[in-house]
N, CA, C and O atoms as CSV, one atom per row, in Angstrom:
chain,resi,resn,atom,element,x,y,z
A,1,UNK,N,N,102.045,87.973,102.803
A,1,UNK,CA,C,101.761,89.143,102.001
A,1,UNK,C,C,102.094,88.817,100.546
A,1,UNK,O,O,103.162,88.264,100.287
A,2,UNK,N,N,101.172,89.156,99.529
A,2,UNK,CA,C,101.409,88.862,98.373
A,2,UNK,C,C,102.390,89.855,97.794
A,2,UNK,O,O,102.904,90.730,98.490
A,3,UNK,N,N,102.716,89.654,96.107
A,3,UNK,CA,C,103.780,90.025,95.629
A,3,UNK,C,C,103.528,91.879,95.360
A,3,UNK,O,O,104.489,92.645,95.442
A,4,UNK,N,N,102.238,92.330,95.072
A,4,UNK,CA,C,101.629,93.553,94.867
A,4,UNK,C,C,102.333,94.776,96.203
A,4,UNK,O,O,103.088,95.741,96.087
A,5,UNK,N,N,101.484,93.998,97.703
A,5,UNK,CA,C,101.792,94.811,98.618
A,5,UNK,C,C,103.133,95.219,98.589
A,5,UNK,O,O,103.529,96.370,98.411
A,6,UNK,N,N,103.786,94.253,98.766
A,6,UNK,CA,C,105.445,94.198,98.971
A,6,UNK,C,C,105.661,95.156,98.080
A,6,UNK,O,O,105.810,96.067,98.894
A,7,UNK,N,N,105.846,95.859,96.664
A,7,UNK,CA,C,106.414,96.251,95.841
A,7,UNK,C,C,105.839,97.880,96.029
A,7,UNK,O,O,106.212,98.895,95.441
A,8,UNK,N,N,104.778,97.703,97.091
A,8,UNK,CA,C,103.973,99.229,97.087
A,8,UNK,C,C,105.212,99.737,98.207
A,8,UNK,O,O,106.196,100.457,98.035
A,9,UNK,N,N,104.685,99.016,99.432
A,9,UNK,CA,C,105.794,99.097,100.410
A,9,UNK,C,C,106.998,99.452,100.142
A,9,UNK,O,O,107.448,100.413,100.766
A,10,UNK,N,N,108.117,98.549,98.818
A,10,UNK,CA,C,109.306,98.772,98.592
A,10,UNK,C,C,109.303,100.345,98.475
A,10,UNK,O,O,109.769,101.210,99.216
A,11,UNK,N,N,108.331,100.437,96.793
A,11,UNK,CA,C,108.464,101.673,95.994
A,11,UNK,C,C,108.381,102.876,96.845
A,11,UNK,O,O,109.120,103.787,96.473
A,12,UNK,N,N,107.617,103.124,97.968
A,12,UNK,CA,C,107.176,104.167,98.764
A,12,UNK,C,C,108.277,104.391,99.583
A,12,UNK,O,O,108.475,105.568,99.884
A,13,UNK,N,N,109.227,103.354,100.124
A,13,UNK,CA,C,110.179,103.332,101.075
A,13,UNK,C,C,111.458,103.813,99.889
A,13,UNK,O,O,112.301,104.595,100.327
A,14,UNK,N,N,111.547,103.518,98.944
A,14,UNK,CA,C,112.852,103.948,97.524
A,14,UNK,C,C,112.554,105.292,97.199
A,14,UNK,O,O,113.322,106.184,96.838
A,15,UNK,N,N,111.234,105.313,97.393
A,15,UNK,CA,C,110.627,106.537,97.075
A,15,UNK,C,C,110.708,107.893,97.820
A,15,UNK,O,O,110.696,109.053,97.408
A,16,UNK,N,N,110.783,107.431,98.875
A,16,UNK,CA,C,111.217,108.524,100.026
A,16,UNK,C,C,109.591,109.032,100.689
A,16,UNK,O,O,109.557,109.793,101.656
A,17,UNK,N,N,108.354,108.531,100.067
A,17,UNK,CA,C,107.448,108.618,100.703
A,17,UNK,C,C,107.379,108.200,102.025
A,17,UNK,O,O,106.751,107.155,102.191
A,18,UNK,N,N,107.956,108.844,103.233
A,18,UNK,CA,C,107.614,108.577,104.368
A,18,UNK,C,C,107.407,109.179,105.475
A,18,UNK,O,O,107.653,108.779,106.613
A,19,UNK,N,N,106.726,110.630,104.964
A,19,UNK,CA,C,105.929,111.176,105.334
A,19,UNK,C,C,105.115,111.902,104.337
A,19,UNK,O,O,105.077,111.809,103.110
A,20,UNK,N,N,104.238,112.924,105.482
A,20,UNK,CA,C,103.210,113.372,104.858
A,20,UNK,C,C,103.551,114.742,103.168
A,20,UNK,O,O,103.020,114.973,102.081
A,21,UNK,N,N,104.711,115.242,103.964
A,21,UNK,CA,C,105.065,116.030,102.516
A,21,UNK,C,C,105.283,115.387,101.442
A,21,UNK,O,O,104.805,115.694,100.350
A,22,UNK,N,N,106.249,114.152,101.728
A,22,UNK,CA,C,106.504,113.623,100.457
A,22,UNK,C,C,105.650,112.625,99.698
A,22,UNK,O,O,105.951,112.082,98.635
A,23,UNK,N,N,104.251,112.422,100.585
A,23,UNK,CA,C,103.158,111.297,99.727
A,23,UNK,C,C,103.002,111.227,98.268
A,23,UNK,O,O,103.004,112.273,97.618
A,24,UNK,N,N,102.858,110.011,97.659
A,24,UNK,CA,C,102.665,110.183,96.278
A,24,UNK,C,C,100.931,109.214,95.937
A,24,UNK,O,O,100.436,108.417,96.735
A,25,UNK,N,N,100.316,109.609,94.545
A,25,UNK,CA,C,99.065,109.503,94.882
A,25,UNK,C,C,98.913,107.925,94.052
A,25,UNK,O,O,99.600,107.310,93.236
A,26,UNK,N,N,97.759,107.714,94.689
A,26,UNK,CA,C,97.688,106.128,93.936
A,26,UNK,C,C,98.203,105.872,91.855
A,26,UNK,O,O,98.870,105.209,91.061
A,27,UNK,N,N,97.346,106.876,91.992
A,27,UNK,CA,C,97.971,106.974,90.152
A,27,UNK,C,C,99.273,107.012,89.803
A,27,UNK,O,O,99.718,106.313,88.893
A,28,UNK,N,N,100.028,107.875,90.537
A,28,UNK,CA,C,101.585,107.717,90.189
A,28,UNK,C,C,102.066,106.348,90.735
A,28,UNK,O,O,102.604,105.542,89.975
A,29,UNK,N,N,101.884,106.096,91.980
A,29,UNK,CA,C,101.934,103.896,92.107
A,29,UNK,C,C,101.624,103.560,91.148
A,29,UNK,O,O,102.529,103.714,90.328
A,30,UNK,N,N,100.614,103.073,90.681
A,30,UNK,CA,C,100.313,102.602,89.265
A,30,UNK,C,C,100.868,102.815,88.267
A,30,UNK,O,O,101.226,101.886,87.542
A,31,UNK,N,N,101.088,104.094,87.961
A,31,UNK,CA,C,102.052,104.060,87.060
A,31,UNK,C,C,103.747,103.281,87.290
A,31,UNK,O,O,104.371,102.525,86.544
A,32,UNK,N,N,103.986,103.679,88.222
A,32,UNK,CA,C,105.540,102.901,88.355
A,32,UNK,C,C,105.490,101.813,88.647
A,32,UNK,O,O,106.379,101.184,88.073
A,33,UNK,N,N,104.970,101.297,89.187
A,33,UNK,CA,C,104.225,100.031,89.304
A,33,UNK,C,C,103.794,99.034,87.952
A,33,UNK,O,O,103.812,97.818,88.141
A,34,UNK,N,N,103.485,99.458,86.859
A,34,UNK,CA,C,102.596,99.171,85.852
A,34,UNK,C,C,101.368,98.415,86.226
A,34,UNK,O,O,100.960,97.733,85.285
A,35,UNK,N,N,100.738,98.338,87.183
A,35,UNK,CA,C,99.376,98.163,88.235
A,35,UNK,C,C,98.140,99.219,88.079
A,35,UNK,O,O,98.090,100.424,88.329
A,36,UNK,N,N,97.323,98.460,87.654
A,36,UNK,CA,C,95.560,99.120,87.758
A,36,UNK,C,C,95.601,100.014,89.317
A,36,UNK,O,O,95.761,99.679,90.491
A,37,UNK,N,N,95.366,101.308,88.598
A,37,UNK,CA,C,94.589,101.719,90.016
A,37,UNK,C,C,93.652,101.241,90.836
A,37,UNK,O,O,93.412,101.383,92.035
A,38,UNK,N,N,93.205,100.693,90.024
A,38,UNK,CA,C,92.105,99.703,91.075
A,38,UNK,C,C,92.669,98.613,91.951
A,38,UNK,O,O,92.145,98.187,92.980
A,39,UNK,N,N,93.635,98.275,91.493
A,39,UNK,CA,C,94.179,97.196,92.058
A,39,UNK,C,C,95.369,97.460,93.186
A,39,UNK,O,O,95.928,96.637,93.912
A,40,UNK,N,N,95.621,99.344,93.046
A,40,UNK,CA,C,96.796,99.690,93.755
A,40,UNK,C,C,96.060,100.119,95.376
A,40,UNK,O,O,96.325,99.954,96.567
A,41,UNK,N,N,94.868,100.835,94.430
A,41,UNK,CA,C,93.899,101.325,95.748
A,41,UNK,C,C,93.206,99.683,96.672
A,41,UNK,O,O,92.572,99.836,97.716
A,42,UNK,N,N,93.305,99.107,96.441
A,42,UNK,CA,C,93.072,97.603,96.905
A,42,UNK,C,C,93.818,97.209,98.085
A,42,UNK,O,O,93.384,96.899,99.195
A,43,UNK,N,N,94.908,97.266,97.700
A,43,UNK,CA,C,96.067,96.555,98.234
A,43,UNK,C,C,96.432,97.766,99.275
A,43,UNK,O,O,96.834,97.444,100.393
A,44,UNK,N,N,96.312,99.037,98.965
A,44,UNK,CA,C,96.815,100.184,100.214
A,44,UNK,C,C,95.734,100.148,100.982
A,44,UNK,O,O,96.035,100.632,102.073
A,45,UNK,N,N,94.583,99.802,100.952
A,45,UNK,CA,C,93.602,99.631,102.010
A,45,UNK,C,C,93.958,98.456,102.342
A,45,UNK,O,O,93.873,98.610,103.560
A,46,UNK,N,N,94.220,97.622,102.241
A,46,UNK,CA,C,95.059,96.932,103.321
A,46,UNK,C,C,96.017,96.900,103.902
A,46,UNK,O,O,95.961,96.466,105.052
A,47,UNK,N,N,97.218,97.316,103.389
A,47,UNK,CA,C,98.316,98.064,104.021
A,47,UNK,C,C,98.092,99.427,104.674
A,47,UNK,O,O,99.084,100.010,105.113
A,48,UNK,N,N,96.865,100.004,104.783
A,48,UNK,CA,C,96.285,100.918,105.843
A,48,UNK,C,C,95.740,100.396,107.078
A,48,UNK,O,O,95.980,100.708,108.245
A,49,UNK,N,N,94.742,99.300,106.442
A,49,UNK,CA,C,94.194,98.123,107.957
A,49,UNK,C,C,95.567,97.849,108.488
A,49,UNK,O,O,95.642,98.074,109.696
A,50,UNK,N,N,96.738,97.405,107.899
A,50,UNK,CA,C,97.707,96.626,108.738
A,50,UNK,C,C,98.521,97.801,109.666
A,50,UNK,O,O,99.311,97.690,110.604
A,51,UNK,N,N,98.120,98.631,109.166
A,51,UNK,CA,C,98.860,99.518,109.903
A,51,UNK,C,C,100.579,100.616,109.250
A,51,UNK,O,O,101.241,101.428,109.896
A,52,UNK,N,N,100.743,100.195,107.976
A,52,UNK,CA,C,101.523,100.600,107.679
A,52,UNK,C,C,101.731,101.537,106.590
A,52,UNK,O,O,102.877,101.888,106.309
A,53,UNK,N,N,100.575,102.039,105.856
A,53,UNK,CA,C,100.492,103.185,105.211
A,53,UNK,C,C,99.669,103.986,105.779
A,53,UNK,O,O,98.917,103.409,106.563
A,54,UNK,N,N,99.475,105.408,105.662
A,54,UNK,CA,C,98.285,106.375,105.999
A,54,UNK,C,C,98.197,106.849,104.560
A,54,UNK,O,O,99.033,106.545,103.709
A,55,UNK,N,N,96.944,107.748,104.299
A,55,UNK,CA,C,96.086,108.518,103.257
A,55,UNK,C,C,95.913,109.595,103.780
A,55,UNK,O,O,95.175,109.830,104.737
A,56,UNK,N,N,96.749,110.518,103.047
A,56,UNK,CA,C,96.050,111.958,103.546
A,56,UNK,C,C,95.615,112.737,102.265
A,56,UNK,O,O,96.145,112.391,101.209
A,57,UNK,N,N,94.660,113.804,102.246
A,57,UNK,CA,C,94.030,114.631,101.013
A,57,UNK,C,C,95.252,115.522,100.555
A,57,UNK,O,O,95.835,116.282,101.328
A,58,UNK,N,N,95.437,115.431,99.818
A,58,UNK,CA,C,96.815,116.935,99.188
A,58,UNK,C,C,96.362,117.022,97.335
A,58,UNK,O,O,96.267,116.125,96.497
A,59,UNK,N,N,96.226,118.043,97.270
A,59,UNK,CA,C,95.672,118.337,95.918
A,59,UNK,C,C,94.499,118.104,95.094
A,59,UNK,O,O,94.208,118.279,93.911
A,60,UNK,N,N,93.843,117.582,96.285
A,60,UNK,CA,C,92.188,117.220,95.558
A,60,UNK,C,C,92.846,115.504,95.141
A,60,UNK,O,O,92.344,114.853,94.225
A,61,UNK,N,N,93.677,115.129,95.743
A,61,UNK,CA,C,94.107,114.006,95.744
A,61,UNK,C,C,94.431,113.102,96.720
A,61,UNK,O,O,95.467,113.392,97.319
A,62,UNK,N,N,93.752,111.866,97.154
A,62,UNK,CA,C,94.679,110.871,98.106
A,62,UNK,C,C,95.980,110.581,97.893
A,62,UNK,O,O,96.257,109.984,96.852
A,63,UNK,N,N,97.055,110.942,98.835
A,63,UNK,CA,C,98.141,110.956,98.801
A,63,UNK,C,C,98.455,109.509,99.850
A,63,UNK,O,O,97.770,109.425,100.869
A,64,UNK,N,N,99.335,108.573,99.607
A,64,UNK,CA,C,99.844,107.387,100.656
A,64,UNK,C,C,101.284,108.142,101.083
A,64,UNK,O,O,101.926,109.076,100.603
A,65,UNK,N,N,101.447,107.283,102.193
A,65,UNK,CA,C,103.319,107.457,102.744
A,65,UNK,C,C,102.949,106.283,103.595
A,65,UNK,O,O,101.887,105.749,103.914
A,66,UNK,N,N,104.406,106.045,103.883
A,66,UNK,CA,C,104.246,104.767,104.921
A,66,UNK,C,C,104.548,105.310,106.035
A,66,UNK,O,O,105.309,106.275,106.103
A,67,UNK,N,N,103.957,104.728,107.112
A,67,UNK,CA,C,104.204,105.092,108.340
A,67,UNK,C,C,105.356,104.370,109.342
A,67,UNK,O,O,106.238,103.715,108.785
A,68,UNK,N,N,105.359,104.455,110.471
A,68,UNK,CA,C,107.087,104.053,111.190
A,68,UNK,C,C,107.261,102.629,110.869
A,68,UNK,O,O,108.250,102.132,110.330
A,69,UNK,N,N,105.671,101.732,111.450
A,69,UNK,CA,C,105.852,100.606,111.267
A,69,UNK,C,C,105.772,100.096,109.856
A,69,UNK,O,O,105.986,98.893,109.708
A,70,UNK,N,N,105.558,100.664,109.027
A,70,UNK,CA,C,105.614,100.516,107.575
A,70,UNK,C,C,107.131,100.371,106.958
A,70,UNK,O,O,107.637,99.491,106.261
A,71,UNK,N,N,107.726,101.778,107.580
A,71,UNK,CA,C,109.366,101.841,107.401
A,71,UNK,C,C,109.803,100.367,107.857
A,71,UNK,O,O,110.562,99.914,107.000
A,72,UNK,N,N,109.676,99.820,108.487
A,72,UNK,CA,C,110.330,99.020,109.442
A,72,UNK,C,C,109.814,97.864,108.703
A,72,UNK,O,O,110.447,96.835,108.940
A,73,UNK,N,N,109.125,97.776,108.116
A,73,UNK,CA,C,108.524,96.670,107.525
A,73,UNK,C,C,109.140,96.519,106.113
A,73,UNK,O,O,109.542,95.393,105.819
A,74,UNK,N,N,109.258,97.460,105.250
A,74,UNK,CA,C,109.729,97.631,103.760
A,74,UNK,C,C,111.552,97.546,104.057
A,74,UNK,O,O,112.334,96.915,103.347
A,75,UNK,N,N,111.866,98.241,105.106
A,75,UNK,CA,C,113.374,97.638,105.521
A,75,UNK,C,C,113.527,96.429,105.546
A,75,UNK,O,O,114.349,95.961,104.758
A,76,UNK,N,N,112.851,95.592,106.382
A,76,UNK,CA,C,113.114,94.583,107.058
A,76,UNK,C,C,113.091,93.469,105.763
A,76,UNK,O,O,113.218,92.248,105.854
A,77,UNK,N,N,112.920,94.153,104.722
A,77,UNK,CA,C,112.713,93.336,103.281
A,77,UNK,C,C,113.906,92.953,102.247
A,77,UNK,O,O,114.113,91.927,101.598
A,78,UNK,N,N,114.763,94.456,102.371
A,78,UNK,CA,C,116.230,94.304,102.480
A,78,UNK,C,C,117.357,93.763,103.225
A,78,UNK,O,O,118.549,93.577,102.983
A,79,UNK,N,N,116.748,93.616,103.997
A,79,UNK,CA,C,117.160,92.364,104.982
A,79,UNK,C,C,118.429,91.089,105.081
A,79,UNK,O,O,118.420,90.281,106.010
């Protein structure tokens, strides 16, 4: 996994995004991140294929959170 995913993963898991109330939307990643939305929305579609973020609609907005195996994954980083 490159250096991008990892830091989405971290931020979302520091973040407390890990569920659906607390999702935050690709733009605010990017922003804390200092990462192109284009490049944030990139990388969470693959960390959606892998199984460890979901997308849900909240505010006329795609919202991410990580999911269990996601948790377990952004832990396992602190390690």
């Amino acid at each position: 996994m490159s250096e991008l995913p990892k830091r989405i993963l971290a931020l979302l898991m520091v973040g407390g995004a890990q569920s659906p109330d607390k999702a935050v939307t690709i733009e605010e990643l990017g922003t804390k991140l200092s990462a192109p939305p284009e490049a944030v929305s990139t990388e969470l579609n693959e960390l959606i294929v892998a199984g460890y973020v979901q997308l849900i609609m909240g505010e006329g907005q795609a919202r991410a959170y990580l999911t269990g195996t996601g948790i377990i994954t952004a832990s396992s980083t602190y390690s």
